[in-house]
N, C-alpha and C positions, 0 to 999 in steps of 0.2 A: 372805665371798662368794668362790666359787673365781675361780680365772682363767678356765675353762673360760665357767663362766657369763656372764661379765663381757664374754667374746670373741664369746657368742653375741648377750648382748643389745647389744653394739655393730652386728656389725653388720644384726641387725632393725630396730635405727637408719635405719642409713645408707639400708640399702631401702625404709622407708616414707616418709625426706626423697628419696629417690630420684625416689619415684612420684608422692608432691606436688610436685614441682618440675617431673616430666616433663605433669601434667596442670594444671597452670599454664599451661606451654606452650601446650598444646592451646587451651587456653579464652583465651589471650590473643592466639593467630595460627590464626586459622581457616584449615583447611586450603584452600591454592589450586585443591584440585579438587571441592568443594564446586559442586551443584548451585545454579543460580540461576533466578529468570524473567523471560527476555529482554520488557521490553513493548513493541511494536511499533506506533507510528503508522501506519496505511497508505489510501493510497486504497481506497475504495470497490471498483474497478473491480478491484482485483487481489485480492479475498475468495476466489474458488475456486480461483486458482492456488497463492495463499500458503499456507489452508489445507492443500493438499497438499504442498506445500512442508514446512509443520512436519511434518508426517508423516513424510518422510525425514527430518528433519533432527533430530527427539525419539528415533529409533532410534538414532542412531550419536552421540548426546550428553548429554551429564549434564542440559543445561538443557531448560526447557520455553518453551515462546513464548506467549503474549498479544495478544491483537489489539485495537486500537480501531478500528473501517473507521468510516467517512465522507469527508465530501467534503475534497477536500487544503485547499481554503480554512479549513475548521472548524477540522481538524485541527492546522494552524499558527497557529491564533486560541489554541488549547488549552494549546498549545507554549508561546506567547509570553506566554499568561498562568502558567506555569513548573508545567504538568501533568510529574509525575514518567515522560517517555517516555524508553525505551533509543536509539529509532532510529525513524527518520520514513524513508518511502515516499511520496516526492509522484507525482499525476500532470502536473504541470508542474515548470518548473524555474521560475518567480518565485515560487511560495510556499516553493521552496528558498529562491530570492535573499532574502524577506525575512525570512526566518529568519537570514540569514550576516550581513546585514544589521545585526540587533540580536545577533550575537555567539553564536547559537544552537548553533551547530553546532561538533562534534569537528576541530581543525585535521588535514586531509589526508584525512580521511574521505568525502569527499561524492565520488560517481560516477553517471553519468550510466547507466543500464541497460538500459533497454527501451523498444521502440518498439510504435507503435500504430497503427492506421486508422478511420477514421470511416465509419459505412453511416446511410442513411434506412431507419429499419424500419416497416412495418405490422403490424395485426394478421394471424396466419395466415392468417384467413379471408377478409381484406378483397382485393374482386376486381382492385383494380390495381397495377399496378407502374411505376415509371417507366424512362423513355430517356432522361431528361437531369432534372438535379439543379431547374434551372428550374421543372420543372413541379408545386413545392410550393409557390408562389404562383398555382398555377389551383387555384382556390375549388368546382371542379365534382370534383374529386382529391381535394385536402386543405382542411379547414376548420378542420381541428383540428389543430396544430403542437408538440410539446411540445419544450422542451430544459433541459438541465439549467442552472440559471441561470447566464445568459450574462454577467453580470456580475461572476461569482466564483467558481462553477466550473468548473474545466479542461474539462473534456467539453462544456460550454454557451459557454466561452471560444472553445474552439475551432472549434465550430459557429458561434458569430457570426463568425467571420471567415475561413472560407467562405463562409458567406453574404453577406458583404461583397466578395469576391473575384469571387465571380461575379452581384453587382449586383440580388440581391432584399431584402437587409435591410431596406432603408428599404419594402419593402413587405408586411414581416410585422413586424415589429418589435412591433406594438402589438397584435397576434392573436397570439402567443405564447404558451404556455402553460410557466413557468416552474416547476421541480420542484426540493426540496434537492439533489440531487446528480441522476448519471446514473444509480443503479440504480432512482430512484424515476421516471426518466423510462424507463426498461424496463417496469417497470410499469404507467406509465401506460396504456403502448401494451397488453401483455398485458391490462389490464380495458377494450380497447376506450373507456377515455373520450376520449382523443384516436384522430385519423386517423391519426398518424405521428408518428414523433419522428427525433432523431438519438440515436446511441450510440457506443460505440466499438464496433468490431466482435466483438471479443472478448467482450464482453455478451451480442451477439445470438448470438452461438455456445451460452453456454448457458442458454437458454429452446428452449422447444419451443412457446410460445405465439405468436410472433412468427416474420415473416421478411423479410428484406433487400428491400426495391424498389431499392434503387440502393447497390453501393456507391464511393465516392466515390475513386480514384483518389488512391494517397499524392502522385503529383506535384501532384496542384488542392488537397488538403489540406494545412494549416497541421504545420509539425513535431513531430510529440507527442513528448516526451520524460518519461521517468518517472526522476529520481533520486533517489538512496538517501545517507542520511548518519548518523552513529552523532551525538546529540546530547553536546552539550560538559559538563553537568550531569544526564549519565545516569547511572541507581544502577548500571548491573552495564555501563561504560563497553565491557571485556575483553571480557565476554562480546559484546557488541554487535556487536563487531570481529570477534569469529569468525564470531556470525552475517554478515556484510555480505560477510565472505571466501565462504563459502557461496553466497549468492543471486547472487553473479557465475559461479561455478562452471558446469561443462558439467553436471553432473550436476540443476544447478536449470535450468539451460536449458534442458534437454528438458521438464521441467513447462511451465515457462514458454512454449516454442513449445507444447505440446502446447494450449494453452486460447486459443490464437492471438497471442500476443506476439511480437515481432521481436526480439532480442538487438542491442543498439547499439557500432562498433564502442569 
């Protein structure tokens, strides 16, 4: 065998352990810019802003987003039975709290983000409006009350305690028409089965079926606050983090006011 030969097939050797070695590599360290999909816990109540949201936010990133929307109570129920979420979106802060609580949540992740207001809505059509929040315990007005359950959902939490504030609870209490969350108490009002409901306002902002009799004054309303936290036992932890950098961002703010949200500071 010459030397020549000998020099070649060395090194076609060394080039083909080259390129095994080099796609070992690969296959043993997935590249860090690797597309993922972020899945997102979120209330109910922020479905059309988020949506637009991922919309900017799938243009200028490798990743894609996932939504679960329901009520932030469910949602935390979902969590805590150890549903595989990237990042929860409460519309309170206790179904944060009990998430931190049992150890849920990414240390140093959790921020407080957005605010909200509460309106009494009717149907479009329906001929009255009110001058004072009072007058949804006159039975000759309202006879049909809906909110989203005041016992566990944030939008229905918070409406019992205005209505606590300003001293008609104990007199609707048990005529109440309670709904899974608030967008099913939007509806309600939209198919006319009930006379009125509460919402946040940002709700009634997009129907076209319903409109505001009163709404309620963020000083007589209870504080809504909506926090954001990247979960401690999320598959795509990183990505989570960028997303969460994002949704605080000026550029998601203006979605975010745009569908009526406040930015908190």
């Amino acid at each position: 065998m010459s030397a020549d030969f000998e020099q070649t097939g060395w090194r076609t050797r060394v080039r083909q352990l080259a390129l095994l070695f080099l796609f070992s590599g690969v296959m043993a360290f997935p590249c860090s810019g690797r597309a993922v999909e972020i899945l997102v816990f979120a209330a109910i109540s922020l479905t059309d802003a988020l949506k637009q949201v991922a919309t900017v936010y799938e243009k200028n990133s490798q990743d894609q987003l996932s939504f679960n929307f329901a009520g932030s109570n469910e949602l935390a129920r979902q969590i805590d039975a150890g549903a595989p979420a990237d990042l929860f979106f409460s519309a309170d802060e206790a179904k944060m709290d009990s998430l931190a609580q049992r150890d849920r949540l990414l240390a140093g992740s959790r921020r407080s983000l957005l605010g909200n207001t509460l309106v009494i809505i009717a149907p479009k059509g329906a001929s009255f409006s009110l001058s004072n929040p009072d007058q949804l315990a006159d039975k000759s007005l309202v006879k049909r009350l809906a909110l989203a359950n005041p016992d566990a959902v944030p939008a229905g939490i918070y409406a019992k305690q205005f209505l606590m504030k300003i001293g008609i609870w104990d007199r609707l209490k048990t005529e109440i028409i309670p709904t899974e969350n608030v967008r099913a108490c939007l509806a309600a009002v939209e198919s006319t089965n009930v006379d009125a409901g509460i919402v946040y306002k940002t709700d009634a902002l997009i129907s076209h079926e319903v409109k505001v009799a009163y709404e309620i004054p963020k000083e007589a309303a209870p504080h809504i606050s909506y926090p954001l936290a990247v979960l401690k036992d999320a598959p795509h932890a990183e990505a989570a983090k960028r997303l969460a950098e994002f949704l605080a961002s000026a550029e998601a703010a203006r979605i975010f006011e745009e569908y009526g949200f406040t930015m908190l500071p």
